[in-house]
N, C-alpha and C positions, 0 to 999 in steps of 0.2 A: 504494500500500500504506500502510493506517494502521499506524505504530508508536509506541509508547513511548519517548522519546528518553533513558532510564535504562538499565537493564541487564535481563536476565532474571531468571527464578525463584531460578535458582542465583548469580544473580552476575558470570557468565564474562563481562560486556561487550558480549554479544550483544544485541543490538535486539529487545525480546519482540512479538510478532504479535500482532494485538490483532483481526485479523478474525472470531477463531470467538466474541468476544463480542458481535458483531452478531447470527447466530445465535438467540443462546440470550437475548439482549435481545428481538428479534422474536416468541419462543416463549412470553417471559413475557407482554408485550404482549398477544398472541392470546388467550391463556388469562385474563389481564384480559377483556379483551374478549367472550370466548366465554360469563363468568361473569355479564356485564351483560347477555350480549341473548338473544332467543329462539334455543333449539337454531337452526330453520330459516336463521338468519339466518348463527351460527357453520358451519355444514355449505355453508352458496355461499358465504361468504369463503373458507372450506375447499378449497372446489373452484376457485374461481376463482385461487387462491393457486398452486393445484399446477399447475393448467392453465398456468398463465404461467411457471412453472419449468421444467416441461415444453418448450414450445416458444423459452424463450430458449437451453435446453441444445443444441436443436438445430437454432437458426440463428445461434447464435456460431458462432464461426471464430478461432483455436483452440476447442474450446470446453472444454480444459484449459484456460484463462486466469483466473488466482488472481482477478481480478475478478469474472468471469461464476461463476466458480465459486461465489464468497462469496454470492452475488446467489440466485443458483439454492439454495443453501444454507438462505438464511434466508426465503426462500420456500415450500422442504419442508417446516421445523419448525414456521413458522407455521400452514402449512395442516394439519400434521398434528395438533400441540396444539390449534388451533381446530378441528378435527373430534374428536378424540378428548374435549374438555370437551364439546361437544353433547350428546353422546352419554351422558356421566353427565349431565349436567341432564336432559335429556329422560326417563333411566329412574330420576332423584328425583322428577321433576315428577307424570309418570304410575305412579306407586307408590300404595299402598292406603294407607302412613303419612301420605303425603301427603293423601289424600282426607280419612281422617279426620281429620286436623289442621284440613281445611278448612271442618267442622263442628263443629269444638271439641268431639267424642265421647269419652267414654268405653268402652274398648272393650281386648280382651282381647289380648294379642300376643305372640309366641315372640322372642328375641332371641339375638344372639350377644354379650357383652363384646369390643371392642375395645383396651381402656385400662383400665389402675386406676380403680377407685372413686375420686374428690377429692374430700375434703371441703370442702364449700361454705365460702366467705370467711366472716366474722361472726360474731356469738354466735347459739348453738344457742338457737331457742326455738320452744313448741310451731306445730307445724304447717306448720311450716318446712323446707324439703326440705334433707337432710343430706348428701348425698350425690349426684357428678355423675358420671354413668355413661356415656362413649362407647359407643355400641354400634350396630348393625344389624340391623335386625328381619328375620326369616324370612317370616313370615306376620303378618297382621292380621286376627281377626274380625269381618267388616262384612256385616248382614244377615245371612243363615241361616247361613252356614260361614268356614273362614280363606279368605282370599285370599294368595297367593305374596306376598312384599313386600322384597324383595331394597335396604335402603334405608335410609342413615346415621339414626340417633337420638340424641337427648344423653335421658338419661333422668333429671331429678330425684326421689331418691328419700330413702322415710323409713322408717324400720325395721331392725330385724336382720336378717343375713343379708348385707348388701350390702358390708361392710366387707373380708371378704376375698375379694370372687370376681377373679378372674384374668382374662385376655384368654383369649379363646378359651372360654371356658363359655359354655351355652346357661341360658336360666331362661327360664321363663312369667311374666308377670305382669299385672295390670288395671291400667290408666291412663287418664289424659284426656291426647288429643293436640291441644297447641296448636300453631299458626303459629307457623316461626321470622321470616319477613320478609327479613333482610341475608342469608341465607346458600343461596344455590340448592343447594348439597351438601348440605345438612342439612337430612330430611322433615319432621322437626316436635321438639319439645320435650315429653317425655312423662313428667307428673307422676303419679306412682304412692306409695299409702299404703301400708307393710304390706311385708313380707320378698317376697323373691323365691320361686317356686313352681319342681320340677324341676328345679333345679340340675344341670346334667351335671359329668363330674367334667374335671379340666382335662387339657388334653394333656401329656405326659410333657417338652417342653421349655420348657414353660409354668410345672408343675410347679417345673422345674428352677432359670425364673428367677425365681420368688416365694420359693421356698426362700433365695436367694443372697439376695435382697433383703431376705427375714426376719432370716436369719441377721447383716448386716449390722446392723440398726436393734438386734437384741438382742445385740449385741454391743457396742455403742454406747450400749446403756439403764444402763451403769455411768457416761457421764461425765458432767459437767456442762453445764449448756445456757450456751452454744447450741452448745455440740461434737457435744455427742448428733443434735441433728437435721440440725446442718450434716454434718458428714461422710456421712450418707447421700445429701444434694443434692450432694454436689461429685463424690460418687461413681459413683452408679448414678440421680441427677436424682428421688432421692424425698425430697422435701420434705414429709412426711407431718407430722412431727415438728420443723419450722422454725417459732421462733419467730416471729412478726407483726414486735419490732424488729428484729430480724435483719435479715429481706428485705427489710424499710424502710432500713435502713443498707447493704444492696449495692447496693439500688437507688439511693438517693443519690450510694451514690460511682460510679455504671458499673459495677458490679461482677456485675451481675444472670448475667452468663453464666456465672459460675462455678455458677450455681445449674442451670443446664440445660446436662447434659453435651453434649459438640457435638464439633467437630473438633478442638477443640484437646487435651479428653481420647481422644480414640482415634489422634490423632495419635504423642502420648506412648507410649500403649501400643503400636501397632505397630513402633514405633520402637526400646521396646523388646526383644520379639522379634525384630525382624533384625538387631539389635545384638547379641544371643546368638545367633542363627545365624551369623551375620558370626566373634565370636568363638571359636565352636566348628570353622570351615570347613565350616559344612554346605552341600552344594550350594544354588543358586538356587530349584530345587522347594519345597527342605525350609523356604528364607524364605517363598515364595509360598502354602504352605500354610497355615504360622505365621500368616502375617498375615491369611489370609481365617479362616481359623478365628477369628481375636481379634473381627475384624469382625461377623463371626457372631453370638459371643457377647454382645459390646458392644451389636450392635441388640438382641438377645432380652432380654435384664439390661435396660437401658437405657430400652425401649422406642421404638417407632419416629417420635421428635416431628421436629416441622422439623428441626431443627441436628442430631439422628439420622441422619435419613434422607440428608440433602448431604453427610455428612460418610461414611457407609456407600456413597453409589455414588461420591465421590472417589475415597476410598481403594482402591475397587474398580478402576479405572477406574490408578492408581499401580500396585495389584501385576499388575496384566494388561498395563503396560509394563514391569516388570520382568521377568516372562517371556517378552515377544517380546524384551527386550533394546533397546526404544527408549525411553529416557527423554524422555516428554513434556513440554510447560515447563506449571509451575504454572496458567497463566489457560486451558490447551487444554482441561487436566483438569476444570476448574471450570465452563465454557461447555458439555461434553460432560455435566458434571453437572445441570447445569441442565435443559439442555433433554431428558436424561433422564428425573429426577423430575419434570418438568412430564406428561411423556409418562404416566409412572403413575400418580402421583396431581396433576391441573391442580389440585385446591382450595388446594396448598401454594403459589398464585401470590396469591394476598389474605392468607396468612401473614404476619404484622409478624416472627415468629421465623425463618422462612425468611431472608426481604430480609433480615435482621442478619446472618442468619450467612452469605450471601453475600458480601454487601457485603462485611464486615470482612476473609472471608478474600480476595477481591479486593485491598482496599485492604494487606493485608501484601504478597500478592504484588507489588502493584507499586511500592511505595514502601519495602519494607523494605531490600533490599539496597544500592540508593544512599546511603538515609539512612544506612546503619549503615555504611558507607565512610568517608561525609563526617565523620559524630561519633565515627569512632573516634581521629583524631584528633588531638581531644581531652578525649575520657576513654577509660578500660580499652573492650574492644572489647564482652566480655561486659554491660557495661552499657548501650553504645553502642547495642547489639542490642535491649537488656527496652527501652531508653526507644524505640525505633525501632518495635516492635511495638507496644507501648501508643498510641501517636501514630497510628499508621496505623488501626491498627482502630479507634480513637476517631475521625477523621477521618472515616472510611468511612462509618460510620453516623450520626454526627453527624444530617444530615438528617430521618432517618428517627425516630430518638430525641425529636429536638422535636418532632414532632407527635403521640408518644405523652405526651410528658409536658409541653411545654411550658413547658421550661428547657435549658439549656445549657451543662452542665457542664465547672468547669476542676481538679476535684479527682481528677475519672474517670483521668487520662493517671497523674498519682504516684503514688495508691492502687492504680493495675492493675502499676506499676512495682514500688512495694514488694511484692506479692504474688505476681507472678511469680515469684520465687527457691523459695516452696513450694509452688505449684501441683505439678510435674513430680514433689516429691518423695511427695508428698498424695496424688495419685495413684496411683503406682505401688507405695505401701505399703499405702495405703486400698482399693486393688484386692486385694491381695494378703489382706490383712484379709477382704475379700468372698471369696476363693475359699476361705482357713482356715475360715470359720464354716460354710461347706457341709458341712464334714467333721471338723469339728472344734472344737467350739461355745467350749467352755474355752478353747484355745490364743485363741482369737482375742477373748476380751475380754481377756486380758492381753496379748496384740500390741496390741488398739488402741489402746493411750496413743502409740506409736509416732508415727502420722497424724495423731493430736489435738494431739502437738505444733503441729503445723505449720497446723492448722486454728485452734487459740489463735491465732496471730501472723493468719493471714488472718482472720479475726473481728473482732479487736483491730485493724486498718488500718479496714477497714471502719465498724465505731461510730465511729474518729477521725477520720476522715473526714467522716463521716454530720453530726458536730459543725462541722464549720470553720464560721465565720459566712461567709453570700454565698459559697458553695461551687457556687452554680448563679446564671446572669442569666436573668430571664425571656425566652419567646422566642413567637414567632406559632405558635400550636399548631395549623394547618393546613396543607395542601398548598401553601397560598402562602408559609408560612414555612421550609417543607421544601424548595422547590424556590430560593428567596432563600440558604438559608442552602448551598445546592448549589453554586448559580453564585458565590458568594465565594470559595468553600474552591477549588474550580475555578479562579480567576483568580489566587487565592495560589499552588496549585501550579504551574499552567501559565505562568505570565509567567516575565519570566528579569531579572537587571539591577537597575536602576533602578527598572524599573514593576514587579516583585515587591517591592521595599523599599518604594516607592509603597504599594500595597496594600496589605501587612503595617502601616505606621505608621498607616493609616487605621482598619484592623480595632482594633488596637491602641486608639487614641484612642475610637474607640466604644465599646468593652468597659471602659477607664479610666471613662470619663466617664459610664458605665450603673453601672458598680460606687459612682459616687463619689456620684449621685443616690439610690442608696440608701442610701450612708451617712451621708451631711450632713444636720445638721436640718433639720425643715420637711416630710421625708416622713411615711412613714407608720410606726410611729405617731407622731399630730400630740402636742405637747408639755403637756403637765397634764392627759391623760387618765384618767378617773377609773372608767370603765365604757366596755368594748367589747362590743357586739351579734356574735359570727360568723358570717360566712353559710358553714354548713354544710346547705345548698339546705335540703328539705324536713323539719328539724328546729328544734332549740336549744341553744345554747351561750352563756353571759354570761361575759366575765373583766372582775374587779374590780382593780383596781390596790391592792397594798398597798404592796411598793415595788420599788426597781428590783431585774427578774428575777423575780419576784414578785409574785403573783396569787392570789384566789378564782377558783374557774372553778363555774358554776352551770348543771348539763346539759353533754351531751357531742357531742350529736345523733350520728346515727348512721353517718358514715364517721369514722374512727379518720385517715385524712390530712388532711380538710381540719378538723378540729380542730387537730392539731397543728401544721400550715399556719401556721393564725390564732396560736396560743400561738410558734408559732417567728416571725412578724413580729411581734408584740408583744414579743421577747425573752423569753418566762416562761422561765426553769428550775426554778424548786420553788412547787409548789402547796399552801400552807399548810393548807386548806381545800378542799376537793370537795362539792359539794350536790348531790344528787341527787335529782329531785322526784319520779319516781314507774319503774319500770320496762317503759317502751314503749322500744322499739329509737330511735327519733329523737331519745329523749333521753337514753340512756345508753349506746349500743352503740359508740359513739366512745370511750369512755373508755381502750381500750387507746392512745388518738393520745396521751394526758393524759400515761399513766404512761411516754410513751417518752423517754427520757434526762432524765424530770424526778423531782424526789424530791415524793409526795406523803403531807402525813402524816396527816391528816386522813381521814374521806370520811363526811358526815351523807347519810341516807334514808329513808324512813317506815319501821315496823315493820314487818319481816319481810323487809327487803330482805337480807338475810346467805346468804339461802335460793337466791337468784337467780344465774344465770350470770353476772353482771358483780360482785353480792354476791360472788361466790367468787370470782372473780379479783384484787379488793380485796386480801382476805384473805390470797390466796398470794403477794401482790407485797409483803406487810407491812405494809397500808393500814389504821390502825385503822378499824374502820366502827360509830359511833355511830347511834342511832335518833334520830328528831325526836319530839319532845314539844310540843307549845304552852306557849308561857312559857319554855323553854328558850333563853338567851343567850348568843351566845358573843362575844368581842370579837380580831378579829385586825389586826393595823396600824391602819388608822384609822378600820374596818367596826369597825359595831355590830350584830352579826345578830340577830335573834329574829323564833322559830317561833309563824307564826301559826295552821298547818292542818297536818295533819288532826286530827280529834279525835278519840283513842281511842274512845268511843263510837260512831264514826261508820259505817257499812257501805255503802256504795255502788259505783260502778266506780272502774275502776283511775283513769280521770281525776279524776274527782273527790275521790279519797284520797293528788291530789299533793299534796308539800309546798309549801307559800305561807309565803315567807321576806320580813321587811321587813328592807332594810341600809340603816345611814344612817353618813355617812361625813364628811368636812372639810365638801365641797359638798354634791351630792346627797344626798335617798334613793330608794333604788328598793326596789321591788314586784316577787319574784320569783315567779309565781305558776303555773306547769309548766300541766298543760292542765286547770284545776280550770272546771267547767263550772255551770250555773246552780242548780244544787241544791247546789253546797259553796259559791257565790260567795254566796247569799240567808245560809246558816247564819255566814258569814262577816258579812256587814253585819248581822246580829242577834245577833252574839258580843259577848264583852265586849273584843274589842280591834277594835272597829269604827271606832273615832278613830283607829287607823294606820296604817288603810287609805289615807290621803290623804298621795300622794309628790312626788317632783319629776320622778322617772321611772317608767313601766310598762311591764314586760314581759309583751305580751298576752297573755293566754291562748289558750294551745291553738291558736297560730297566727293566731288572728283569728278563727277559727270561726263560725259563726251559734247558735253554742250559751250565748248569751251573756247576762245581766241586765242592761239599762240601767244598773239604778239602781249597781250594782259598781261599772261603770267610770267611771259620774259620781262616784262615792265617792271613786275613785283621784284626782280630782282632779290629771291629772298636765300638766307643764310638756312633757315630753315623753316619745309613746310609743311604743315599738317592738317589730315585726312581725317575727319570726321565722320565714320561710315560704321555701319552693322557687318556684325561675320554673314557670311553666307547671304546678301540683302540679294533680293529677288531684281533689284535695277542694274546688278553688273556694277556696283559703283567700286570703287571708282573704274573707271573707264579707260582698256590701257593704254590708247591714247594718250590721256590724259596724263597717265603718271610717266609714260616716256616723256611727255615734256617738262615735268616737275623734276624729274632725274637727271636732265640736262639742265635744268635754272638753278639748282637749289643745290649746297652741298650736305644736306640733309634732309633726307623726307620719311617722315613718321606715318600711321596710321591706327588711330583707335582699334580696329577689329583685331591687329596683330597686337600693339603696342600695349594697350590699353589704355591707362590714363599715362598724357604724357606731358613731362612739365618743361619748363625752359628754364634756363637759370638767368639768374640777375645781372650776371657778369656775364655776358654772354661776347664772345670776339677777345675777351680778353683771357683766356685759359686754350687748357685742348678740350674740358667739357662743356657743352654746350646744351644738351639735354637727356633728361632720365625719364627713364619707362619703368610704369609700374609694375604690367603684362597684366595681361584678359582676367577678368575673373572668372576665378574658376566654377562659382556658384549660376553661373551663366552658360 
């Protein structure tokens, strides 16, 4: 018999049974497995699985024997879960969504909403799908009539109409159905222009939880952000209304699951209704109802996501032992959960949100109640417990966490300890808050200052957090890192003695001596850095050194993290200056990474950008936003900028009416010149500031492009130039063209995809070095 050599669920000393997580390990597996290979192949492991359970049942002796039994066990689940995923693959595969996806057709089809509308990550801009629709189609019209098509869809969509439809409404609509490829449960990706057709009306408990849900956000449209949008995430997991730093500072400190309600809020709330049944003496029925009913609710409010649904057949699976009257131990409930929801829905086994909130609630059960023994100690026990629970869920998924992010965080275990104390209370007032607004719209924006209390203080941990310097070490952001950083955490808990202090000093010395490599000179950034290149892949981003903390940033390219990434290893905190060449998403749609915990006071753009989706974000973070003008100067630290392009006269495309800025500085100057292409680079060498066109560094145009004028770049005359491009980018950039001619002007040419982030140094012409490469990340 495998046991746990700790205590059980509850504590009492007893040795917890660890066999039913073979099991529902087995079931996960399978369902892996059944999602890789062809149906025929998941349906004879299926069968061959059961066939063998079958006949070892009935040639043991006993063949009640906890062994035989465990064996025969996880041989049914398996066989069952790999039959029962066949079976949805095979009726995704042979579906009519599917067909057309595999034409790339456009074509007309009936659906049902499964999930809220989300709106798409990024700035809104034309043509751009707004909106991401779960849903399942009914029928597809392919050739003369519909076809039946019973068959998951994610539906990108653009238009009104789509913003409030509900789970459970049907609409018609036209789209083109593309391949989705990674996802065998999902028919195809169906991008659609234009509102939704035939809207049916929603169902009455659908109705019910939209209402709760509305009621909630406008209840909350009185406070201040980020209370307004947080409290609806921590409560009913709609994050409609959550600001970008926000989620960026949960996610920093581990904090991300407070954002998608799971087990630990229906935990809470069951808790406490049989704590008021308890308190009232109502019979055991009158708890068991209590608690399925809240369950109920919590999935339909809530909606049914991973951490939903584990935490909805748990709990189930709890009040069905409290009415037979055997209390189960925590890991039976969890292993019977498991390979339940695998049983209904297998696709939740490729889920990263599922595996966490397994994991974690595993790792509480099995590590909480020793540890909170041992440390009670010495400190109060209530504390003994928040830092025992923090520890173990952070343990648990540790693993799995570096491979999504590819860091390793030690800020996660305090920030989840100080926030603890007002989750429970957040909760169960911010619920309460939600049931007032169904019925009572007034009473409950004056209740929620209540909740908001306690969601200021969980906000507040979180940005301080988010700040600590080296609050995360980098980590191997694949399966080999995951499974490495497994077997450690594994041999720290498991050893006992001597060779647990062994381990622990070792861990220890590694993590000291990773932390101290980043902080001692000589990393990155390398020392008199005067201009950094970022590799924010297939875009641009420049920061100029003004002084320490302290930067021009020029473009923003277009993810908002690996911007800020780059400005948080270069230390910036306040951005004196913002340039902005021209508005394409690659070079300005990062700009929310810019303005996160840093003060920007500045932001220069061609005329008309004020107009723009990222123009107006400027404005409402209190960014002044000034136009470029040619001849226009501005001088900040030891930058001397001036506007060489565009020229109000000028009418062409968006690229070529980017701004082209010359900075010249102690060392360098560089040529900032966004994606200006051969008809503004010609009117540029036939301008009267044609003599400034020659720097000490260039930043290429428009990635390198083949769109390019010799004679420009030989103009730049540069010492050294650089490429701001994506690995592998689908435009050939740069273009090699282009860089045969940079490799003839320049006696140095860089490139972010190889390079990675690349700096230039201060001294530049006056040494033998002239610039330092970071190289690629590797978590990329």
């Amino acid at each position: 018999m495998v046991t746990w050599l700790g205590t059980d669920a509850h504590g009492l000393g007893r040795p917890t049974d660890l066999r039913l997580l073979v099991p529902a390990a087995a079931a996960w597996l399978a369902a892996l497995g059944a999602l890789a290979a062809p149906p025929p192949a998941a349906w004879v492991f299926g069968g061959a699985a059961g066939c063998a359970a079958v006949v070892l049942f009935a040639v043991s002796r006993p063949p009640s024997e906890a062994p035989v039994l465990t064996v025969v066990a996880t041989l049914v689940c398996a066989a069952t879960v790999a039959a029962v995923t066949g079976v949805h693959v095979h009726r995704v595969a042979g579906s009519a969504a599917t067909e057309a996806a595999r034409h790339g057709r456009e074509v007309q089809f009936a659906a049902v909403a499964v999930g809220d509308p989300a709106a798409r990550a990024g700035t809104p801009r034309p043509g751009r799908a707004e909106w991401v629709v779960r849903s399942r189609t009914t029928w597809v019209r392919l050739g003369a009539g519909p076809r039946s098509s019973r068959a998951p869809v994610v539906v990108l969509a653009s238009g009104e109409g789509w913003e409030g439809l509900l789970p459970g409404q049907a609409f018609r609509a036209r789209g083109v159905f593309l391949e989705v490829g990674d996802d065998p449960l999902t028919a195809a990706l169906v991008l659609v222009r234009g509102p939704p057709e035939e809207v049916s009306d929603p169902g009455r408990s659908q109705a019910f939880a939209g209402q709760v849900r509305e009621g909630l956000r406008n209840a909350s449209s009185g406070l201040p952000q980020p209370e307004r949008g947080l409290l609806p995430a921590l409560i009913v997991g709609d994050a409609s209304l959550l600001p970008h730093d926000t989620a960026e500072d949960f996610r920093a400190t581990g904090m991300t699951h407070l954002l998608t309600v799971s087990g630990a809020n229906l935990a809470i709330l069951t808790g406490f209704v049989l704590a008021a049944a308890r308190l009232l003496r109502a019979p055991p029925w009158c708890a068991v109802v209590g608690g399925a009913v809240m369950i109920w609710v919590f999935v339909l409010v809530c909606r049914p996501e991973p951490s939903v649904v584990r935490a909805a057949f748990m709990g189930s699976v709890g009040l069905l032992a409290l009415a037979t009257g055997r209390a189960q131990a925590g890991l039976g409930a969890l292993s019977a959960t498991v390979v339940g929801v695998l049983f209904v829905s297998p696709g939740l086994a490729a889920s990263f949100g599922f595996a966490l909130s397994v994991l974690a609630t595993a790792g509480i059960l099995l590590l909480v109640p020793a540890w909170t023994r041992a440390w009670s100690e010495h400190m109060p026990p209530p504390v003994a417990e928040a830092f025992a629970v923090a520890v173990a869920a952070h343990v648990a998924v540790a693993p799995v966490l570096v491979m999504l992010s590819g860091e390793l965080s030690w800020v996660a275990v305090p920030a989840n300890v100080l926030a603890a104390p007002l989750v429970a209370a957040v909760t169960v007032t911010g619920s309460a808050v939600a049931a007032l607004a169904a019925v009572w719209p007034g009473a409950a924006s004056a209740a929620v200052h209540l909740p908001a209390l306690g969601v200021s203080w969980i906000a507040a941990v979180a940005g301080v957090g988010a700040r600590v310097p080296y609050g995360a070490l980098s980590w191997r952001p694949d399966v080999v890192g995951g499974v490495f950083l497994a077997v450690v955490l594994a041999a720290l808990l498991l050893s006992r003695g001597r060779l647990r202090a062994m381990v622990a000093a070792v861990m220890a010395t590694v993590l000291v001596l990773a932390l101290a490599a980043r902080c001692v000179p000589g990393g990155w950034p390398p020392s008199g850095w005067a201009l950094v290149a970022c590799d924010v892949g297939q875009g641009t981003a420049f920061v100029l050194s003004v002084a320490p903390g302290s930067a021009v940033v020029a473009d923003t390219g277009e993810h908002p993290d690996l911007v800020d990434g780059c400005l948080d290893r270069l230390g910036v905190r306040e951005v004196p200056l913002l340039l902005l060449s021209h508005d394409h998403a690659d070079h300005v749609d990062g700009t929310p990474g810019v303005l996160r915990h840093r003060r920007v006071h500045t932001a220069m753009a061609p005329p008309g950008f004020g107009g723009t989706p990222v123009g107006r974000l400027l404005t409402g973070s209190g960014v002044e936003l000034a136009e470029a003008e040619p001849g226009r100067a501005l001088r900040v630290g030891p930058w001397l900028f001036r506007v060489l392009w565009p020229d109000p006269g000028f009418s062409g495309s968006l690229n070529d009416t980017s701004m082209v800025v010359r900075a010249d500085g102690t060392g360098p100057s560089v040529l900032l010149t966004g994606d200006v292409e051969e008809v503004a680079q010609r009117r540029l060498l036939a301008g009267p500031d044609a003599d400034l066109l020659a720097v000490t560094v260039l930043a290429t145009p428009h990635h390198g492009a083949g769109t390019q004028d010799p004679a420009f770049l030989e103009a730049t005359d540069p010492v050294v130039s650089v490429t701001s491009v994506g690995a592998d980018n689908r435009y050939g950039h740069p273009a090699p063209f282009t860089w045969g001619v940079l490799e003839r002007v320049a006696e140095v040419n860089l490139r972010t995809d190889r390079d990675g982030d690349v700096a230039v140094l201060d001294g530049i012409g006056s040494g033998p070095e002239i610039a330092v490469v970071r190289g690629p990340d590797p978590a990329r």
